[in-house]
PyMOL CGO cylinders between C-alpha atoms (Angstrom):
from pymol import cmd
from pymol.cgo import CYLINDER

trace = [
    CYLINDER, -88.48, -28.76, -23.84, -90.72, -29.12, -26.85, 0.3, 1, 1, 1, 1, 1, 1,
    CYLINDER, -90.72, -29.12, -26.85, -91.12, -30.95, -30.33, 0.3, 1, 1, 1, 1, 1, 1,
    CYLINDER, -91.12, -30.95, -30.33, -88.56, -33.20, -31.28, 0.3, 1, 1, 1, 1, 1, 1,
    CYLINDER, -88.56, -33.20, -31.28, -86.15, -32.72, -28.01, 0.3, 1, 1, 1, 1, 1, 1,
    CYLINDER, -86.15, -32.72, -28.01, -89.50, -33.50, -26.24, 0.3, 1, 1, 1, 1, 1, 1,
    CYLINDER, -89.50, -33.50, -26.24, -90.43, -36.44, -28.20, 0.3, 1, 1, 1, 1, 1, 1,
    CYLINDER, -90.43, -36.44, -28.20, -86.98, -38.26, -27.67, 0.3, 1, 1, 1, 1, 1, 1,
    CYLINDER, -86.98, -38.26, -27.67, -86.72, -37.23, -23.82, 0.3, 1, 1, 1, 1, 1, 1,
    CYLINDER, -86.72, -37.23, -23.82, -90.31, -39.07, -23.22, 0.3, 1, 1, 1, 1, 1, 1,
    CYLINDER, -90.31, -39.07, -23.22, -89.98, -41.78, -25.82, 0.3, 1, 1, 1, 1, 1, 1,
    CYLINDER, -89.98, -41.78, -25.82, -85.97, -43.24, -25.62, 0.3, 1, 1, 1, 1, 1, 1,
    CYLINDER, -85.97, -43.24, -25.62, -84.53, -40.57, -22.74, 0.3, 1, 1, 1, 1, 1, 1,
    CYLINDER, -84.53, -40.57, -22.74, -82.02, -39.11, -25.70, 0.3, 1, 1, 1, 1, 1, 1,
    CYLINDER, -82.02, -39.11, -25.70, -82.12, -37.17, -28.33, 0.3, 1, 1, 1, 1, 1, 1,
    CYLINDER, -82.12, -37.17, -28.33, -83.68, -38.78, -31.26, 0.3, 1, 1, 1, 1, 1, 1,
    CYLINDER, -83.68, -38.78, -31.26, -80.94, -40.01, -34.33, 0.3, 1, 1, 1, 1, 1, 1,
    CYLINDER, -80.94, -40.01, -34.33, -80.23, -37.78, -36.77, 0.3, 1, 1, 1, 1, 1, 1,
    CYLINDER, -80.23, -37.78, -36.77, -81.97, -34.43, -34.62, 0.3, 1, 1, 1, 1, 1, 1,
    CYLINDER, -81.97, -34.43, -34.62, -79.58, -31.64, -35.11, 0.3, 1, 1, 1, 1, 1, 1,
    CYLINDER, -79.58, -31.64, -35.11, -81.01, -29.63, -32.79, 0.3, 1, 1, 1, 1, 1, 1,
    CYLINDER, -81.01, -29.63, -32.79, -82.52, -29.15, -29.44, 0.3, 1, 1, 1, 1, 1, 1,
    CYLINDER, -82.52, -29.15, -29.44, -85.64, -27.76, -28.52, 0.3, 1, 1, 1, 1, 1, 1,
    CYLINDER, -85.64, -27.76, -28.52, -86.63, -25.26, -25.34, 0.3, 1, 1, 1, 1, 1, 1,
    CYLINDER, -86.63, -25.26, -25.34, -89.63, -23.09, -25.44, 0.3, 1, 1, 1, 1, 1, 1,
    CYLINDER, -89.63, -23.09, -25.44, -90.85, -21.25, -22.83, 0.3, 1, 1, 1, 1, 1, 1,
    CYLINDER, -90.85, -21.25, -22.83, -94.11, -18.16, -22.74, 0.3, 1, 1, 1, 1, 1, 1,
    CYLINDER, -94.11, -18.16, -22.74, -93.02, -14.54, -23.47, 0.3, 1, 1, 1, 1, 1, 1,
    CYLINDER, -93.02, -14.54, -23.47, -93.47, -11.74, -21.08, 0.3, 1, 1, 1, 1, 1, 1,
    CYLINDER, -93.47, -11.74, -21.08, -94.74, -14.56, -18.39, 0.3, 1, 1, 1, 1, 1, 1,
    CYLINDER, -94.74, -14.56, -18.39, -91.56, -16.97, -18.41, 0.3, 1, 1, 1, 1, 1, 1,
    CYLINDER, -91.56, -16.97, -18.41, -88.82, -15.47, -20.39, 0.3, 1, 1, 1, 1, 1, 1,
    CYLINDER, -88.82, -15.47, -20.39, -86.42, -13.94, -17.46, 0.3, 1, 1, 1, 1, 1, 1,
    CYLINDER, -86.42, -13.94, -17.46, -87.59, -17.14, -15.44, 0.3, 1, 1, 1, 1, 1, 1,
    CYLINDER, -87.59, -17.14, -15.44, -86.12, -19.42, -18.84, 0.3, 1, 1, 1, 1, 1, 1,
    CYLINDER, -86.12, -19.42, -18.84, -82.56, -17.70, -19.26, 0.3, 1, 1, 1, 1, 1, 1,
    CYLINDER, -82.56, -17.70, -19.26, -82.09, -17.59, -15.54, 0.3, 1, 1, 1, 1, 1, 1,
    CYLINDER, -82.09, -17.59, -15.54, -82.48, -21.51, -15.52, 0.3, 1, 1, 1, 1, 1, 1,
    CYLINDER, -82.48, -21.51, -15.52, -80.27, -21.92, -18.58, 0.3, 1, 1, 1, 1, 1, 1,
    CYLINDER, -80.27, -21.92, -18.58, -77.74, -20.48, -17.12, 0.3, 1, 1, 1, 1, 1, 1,
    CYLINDER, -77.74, -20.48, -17.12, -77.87, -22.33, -13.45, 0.3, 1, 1, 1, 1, 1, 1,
    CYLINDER, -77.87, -22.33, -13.45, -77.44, -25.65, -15.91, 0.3, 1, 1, 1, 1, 1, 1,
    CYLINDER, -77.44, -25.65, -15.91, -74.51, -23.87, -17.21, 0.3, 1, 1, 1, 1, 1, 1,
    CYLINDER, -74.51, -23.87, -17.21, -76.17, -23.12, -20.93, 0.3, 1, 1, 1, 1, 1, 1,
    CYLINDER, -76.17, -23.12, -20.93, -75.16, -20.14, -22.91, 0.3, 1, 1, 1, 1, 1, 1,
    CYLINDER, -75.16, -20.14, -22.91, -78.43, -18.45, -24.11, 0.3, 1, 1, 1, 1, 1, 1,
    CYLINDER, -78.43, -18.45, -24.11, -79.44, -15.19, -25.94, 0.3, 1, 1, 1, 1, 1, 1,
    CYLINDER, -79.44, -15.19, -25.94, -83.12, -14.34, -27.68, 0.3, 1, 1, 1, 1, 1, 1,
    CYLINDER, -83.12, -14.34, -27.68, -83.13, -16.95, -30.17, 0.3, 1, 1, 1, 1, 1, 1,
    CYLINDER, -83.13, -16.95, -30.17, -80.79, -19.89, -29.24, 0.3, 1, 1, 1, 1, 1, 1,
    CYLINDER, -80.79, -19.89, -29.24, -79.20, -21.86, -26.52, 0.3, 1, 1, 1, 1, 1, 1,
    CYLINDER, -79.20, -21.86, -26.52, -75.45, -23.55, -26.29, 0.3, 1, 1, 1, 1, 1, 1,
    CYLINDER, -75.45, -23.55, -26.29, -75.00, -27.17, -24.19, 0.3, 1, 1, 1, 1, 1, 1,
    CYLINDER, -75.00, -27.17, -24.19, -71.96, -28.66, -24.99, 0.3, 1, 1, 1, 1, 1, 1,
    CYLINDER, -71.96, -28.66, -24.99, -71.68, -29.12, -28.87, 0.3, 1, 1, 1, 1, 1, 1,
    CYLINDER, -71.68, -29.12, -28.87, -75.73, -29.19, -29.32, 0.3, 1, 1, 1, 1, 1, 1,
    CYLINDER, -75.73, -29.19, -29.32, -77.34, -25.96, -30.18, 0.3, 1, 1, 1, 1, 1, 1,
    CYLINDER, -77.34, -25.96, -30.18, -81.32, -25.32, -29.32, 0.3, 1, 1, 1, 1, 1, 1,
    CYLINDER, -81.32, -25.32, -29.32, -83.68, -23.06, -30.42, 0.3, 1, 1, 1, 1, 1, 1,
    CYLINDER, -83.68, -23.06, -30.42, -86.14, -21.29, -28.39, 0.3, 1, 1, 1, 1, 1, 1,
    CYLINDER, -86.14, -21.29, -28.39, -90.06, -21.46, -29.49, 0.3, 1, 1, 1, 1, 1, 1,
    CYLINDER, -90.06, -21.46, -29.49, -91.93, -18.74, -28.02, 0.3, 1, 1, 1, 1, 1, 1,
    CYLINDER, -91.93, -18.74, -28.02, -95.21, -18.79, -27.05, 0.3, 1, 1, 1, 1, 1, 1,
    CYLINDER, -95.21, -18.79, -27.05, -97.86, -16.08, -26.35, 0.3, 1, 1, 1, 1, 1, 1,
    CYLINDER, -97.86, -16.08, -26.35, -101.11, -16.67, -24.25, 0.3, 1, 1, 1, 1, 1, 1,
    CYLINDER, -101.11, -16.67, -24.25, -104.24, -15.46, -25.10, 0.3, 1, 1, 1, 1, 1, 1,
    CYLINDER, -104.24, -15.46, -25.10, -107.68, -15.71, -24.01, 0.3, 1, 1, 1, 1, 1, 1,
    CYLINDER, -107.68, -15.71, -24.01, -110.21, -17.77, -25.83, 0.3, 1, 1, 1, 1, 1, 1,
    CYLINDER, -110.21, -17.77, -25.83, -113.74, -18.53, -25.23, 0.3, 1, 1, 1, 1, 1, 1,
    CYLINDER, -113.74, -18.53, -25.23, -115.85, -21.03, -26.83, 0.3, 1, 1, 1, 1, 1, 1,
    CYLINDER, -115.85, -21.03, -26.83, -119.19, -22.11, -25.44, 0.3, 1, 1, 1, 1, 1, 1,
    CYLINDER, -119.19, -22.11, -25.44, -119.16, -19.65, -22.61, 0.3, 1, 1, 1, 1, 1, 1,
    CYLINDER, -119.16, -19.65, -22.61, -116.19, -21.24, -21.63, 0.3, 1, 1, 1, 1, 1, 1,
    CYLINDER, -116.19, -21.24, -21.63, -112.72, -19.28, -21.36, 0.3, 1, 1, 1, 1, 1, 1,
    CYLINDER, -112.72, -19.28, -21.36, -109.35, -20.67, -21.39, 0.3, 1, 1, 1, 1, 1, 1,
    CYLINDER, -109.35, -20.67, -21.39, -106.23, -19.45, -22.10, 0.3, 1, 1, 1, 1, 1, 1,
    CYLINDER, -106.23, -19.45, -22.10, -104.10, -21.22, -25.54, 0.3, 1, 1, 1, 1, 1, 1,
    CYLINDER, -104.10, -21.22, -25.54, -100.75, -20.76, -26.33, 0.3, 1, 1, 1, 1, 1, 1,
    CYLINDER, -100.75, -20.76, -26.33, -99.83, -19.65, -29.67, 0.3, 1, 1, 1, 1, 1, 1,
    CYLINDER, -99.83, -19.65, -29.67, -96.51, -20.27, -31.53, 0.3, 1, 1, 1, 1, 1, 1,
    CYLINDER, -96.51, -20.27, -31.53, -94.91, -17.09, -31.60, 0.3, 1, 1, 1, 1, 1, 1,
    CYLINDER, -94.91, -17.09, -31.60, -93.19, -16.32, -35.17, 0.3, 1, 1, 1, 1, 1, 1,
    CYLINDER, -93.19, -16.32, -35.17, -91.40, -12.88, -36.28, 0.3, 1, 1, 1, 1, 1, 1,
    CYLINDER, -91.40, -12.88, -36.28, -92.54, -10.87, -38.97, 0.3, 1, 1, 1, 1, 1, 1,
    CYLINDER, -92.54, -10.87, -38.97, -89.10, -11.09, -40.06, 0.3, 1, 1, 1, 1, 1, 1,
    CYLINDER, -89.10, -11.09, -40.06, -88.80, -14.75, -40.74, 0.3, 1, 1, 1, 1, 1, 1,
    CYLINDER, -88.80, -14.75, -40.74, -88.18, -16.01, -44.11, 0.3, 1, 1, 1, 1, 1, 1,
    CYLINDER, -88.18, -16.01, -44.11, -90.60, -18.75, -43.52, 0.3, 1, 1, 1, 1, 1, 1,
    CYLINDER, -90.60, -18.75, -43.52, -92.61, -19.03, -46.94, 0.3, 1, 1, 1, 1, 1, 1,
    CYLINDER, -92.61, -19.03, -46.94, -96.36, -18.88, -46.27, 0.3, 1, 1, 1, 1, 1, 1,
    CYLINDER, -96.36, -18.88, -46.27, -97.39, -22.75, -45.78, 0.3, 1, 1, 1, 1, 1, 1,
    CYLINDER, -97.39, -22.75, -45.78, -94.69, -22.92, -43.04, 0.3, 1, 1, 1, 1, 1, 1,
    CYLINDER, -94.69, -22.92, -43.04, -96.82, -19.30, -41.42, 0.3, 1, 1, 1, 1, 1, 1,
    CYLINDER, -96.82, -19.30, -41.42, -99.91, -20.82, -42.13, 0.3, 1, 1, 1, 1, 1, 1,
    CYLINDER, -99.91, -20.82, -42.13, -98.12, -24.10, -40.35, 0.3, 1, 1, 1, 1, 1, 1,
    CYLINDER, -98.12, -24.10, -40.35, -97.55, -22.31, -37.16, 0.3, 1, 1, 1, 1, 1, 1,
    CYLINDER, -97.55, -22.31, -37.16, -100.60, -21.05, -36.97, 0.3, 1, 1, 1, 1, 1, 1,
    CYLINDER, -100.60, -21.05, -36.97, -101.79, -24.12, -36.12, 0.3, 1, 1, 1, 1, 1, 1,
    CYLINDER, -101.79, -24.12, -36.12, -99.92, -24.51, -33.54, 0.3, 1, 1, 1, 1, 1, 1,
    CYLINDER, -99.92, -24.51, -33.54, -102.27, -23.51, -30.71, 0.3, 1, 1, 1, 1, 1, 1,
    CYLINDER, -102.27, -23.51, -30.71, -103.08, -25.88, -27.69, 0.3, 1, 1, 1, 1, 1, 1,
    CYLINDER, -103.08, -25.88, -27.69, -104.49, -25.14, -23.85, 0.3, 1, 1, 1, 1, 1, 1,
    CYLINDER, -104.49, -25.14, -23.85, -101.92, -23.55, -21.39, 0.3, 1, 1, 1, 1, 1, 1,
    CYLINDER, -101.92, -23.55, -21.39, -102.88, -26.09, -19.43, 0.3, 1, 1, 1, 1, 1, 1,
    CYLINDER, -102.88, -26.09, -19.43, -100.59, -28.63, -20.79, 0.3, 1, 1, 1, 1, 1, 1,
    CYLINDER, -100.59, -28.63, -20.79, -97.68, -27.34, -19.99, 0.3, 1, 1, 1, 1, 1, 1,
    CYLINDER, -97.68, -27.34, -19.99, -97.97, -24.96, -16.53, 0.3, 1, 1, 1, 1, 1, 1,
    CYLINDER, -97.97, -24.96, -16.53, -97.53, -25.94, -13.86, 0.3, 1, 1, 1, 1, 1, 1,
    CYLINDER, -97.53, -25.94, -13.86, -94.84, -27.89, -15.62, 0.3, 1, 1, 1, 1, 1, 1,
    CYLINDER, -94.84, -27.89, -15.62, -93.48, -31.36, -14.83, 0.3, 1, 1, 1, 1, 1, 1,
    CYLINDER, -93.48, -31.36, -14.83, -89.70, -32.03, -14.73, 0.3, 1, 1, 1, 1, 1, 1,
    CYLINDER, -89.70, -32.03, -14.73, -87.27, -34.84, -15.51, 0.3, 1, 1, 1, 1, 1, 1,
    CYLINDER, -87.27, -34.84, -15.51, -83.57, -35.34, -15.69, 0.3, 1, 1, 1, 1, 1, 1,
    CYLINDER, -83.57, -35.34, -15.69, -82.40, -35.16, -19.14, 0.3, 1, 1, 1, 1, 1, 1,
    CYLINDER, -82.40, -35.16, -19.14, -78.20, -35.61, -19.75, 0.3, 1, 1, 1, 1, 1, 1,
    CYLINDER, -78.20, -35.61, -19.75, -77.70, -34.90, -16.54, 0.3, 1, 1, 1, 1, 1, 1,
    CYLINDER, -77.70, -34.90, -16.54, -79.94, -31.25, -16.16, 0.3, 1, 1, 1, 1, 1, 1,
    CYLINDER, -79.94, -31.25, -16.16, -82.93, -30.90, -14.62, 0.3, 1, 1, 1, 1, 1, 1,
    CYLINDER, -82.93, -30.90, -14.62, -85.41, -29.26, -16.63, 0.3, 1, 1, 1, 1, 1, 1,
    CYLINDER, -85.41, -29.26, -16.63, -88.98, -28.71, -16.79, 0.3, 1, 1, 1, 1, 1, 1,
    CYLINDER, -88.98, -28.71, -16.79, -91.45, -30.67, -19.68, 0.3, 1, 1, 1, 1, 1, 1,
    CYLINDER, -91.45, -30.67, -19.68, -94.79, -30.14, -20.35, 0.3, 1, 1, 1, 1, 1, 1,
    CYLINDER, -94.79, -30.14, -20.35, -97.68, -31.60, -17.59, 0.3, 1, 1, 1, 1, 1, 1,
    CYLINDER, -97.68, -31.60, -17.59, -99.34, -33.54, -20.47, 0.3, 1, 1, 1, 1, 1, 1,
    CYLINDER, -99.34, -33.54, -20.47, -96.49, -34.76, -22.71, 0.3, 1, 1, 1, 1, 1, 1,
    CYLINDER, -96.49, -34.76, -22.71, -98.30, -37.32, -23.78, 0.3, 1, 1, 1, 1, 1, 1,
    CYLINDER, -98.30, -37.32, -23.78, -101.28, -34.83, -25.02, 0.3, 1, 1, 1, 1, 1, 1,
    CYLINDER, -101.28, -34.83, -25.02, -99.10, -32.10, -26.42, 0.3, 1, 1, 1, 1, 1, 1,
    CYLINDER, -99.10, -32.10, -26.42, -96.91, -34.86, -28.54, 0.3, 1, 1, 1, 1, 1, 1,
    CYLINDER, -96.91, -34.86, -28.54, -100.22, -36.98, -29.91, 0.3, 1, 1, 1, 1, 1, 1,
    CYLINDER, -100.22, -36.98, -29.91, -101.40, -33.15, -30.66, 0.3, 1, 1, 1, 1, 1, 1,
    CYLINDER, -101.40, -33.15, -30.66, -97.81, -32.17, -32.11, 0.3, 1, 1, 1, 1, 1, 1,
    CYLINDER, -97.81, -32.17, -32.11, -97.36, -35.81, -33.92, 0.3, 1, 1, 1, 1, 1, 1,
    CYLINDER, -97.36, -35.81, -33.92, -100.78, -37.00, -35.01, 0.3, 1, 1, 1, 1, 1, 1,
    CYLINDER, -100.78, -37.00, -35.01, -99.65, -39.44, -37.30, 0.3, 1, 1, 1, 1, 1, 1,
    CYLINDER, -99.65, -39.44, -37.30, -96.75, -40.74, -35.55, 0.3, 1, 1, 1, 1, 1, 1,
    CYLINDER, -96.75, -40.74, -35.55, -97.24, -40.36, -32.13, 0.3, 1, 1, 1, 1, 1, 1,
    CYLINDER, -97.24, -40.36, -32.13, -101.19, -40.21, -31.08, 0.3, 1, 1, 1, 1, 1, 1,
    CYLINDER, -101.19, -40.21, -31.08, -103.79, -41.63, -33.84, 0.3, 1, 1, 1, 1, 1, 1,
    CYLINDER, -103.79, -41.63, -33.84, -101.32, -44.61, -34.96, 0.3, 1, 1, 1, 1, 1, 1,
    CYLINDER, -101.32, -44.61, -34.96, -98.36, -44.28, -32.87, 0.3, 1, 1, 1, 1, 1, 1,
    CYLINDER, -98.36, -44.28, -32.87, -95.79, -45.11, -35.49, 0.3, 1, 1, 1, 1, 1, 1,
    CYLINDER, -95.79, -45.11, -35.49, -92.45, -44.92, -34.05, 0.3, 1, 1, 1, 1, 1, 1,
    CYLINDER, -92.45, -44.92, -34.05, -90.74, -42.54, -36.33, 0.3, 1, 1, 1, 1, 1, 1,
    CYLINDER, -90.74, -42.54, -36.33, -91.05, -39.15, -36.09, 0.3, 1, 1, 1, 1, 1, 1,
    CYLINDER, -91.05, -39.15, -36.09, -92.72, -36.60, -37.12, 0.3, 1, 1, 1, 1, 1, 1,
    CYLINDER, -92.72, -36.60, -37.12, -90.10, -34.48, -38.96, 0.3, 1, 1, 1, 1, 1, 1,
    CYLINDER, -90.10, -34.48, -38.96, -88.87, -36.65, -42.15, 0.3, 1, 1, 1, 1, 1, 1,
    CYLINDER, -88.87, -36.65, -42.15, -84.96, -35.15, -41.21, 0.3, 1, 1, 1, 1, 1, 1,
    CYLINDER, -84.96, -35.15, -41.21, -85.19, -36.86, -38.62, 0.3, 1, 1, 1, 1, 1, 1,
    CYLINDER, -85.19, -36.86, -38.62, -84.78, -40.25, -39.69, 0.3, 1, 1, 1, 1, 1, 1,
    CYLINDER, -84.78, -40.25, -39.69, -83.43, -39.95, -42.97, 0.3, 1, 1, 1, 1, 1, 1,
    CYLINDER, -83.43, -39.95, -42.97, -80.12, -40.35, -43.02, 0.3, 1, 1, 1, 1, 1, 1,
    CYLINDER, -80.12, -40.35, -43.02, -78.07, -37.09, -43.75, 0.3, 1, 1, 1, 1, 1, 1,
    CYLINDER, -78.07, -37.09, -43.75, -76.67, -38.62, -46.87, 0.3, 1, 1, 1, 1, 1, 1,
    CYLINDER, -76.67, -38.62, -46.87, -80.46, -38.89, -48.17, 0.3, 1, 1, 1, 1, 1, 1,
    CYLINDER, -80.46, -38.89, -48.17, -81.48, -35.36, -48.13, 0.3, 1, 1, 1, 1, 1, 1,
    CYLINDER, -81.48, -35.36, -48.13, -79.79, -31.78, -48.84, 0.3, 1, 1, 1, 1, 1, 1,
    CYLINDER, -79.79, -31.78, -48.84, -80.23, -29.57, -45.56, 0.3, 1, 1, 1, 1, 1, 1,
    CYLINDER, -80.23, -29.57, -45.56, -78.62, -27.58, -43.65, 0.3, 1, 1, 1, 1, 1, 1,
    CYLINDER, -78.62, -27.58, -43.65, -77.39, -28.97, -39.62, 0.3, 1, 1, 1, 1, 1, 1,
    CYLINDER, -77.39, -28.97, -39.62, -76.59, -32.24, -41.24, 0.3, 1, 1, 1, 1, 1, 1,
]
cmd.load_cgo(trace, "trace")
């Protein structure tokens, strides 16, 4: 569980209003066979890029470790893993580039009982959300979220999942 899905399972125990997705993410070549087997104990339908629980789809972020070393110190950061393919423009690339935080957050992961499935959730939520959410989770702690579409009413904005 990660981003948004993550955010409303620590914050409120639900989904947050107006979400119209899930999130699960889980590290390639390490956790992958390990992620789908799990899915489908909990009785979710899963292939490479998105899962099926009842009438909510998720999408799967991917991350890849790798080594990195600063001040003779080595530690291994998970990046955001993103296709060449995607039509992402490049601010939303540049974006996920960003996206790199200490394995250590998340493994060995914690778990919690969300809707009724067990699943596993960072170590450090609180650390990976004030790192996800800077504005409106960690340095002020303003209780919206970070992703505008998810508090602006559908009738507000022109997206798609509304």
């Amino acid at each position: 569980m990660v981003s948004g899905t993550l955010l409303g399972a620590h914050r409120t125990g639900d989904i947050l209003p107006h979400d119209h997705d899930a999130d699960i993410s889980f590290i390639l070549r390490t956790q992958s066979l390990n992620a789908y087997s799990e899915l489908t104990r909990s009785g979710i339908k899963a292939n490479g890029l998105m899962a099926i629980f009842g009438n909510v789809t998720a999408d799967f972020v991917r991350w890849v470790p790798a080594n990195r070393t600063t001040s003779g110190k080595t530690e291994v950061m998970l990046h955001k893993f993103y296709p060449a393919s995607s039509r992402d423009n490049f601010i939303l690339k540049y974006h996920h580039t960003l996206e790199t935080f200490p394995q250590s957050w998340v493994v060995p992961p914690a778990r919690i009982n969300f809707h009724g499935v067990d699943v596993s959730i960072p170590n450090s939520p609180e650390r990976l959300l004030a790192f996800r959410y800077p504005y409106t989770y960690g340095l002020f702690g303003f209780q919206v979220p970070y992703k505008w579409k998810c508090w602006v009413p559908c009738l507000l904005r022109a997206s798609n999942g509304c």
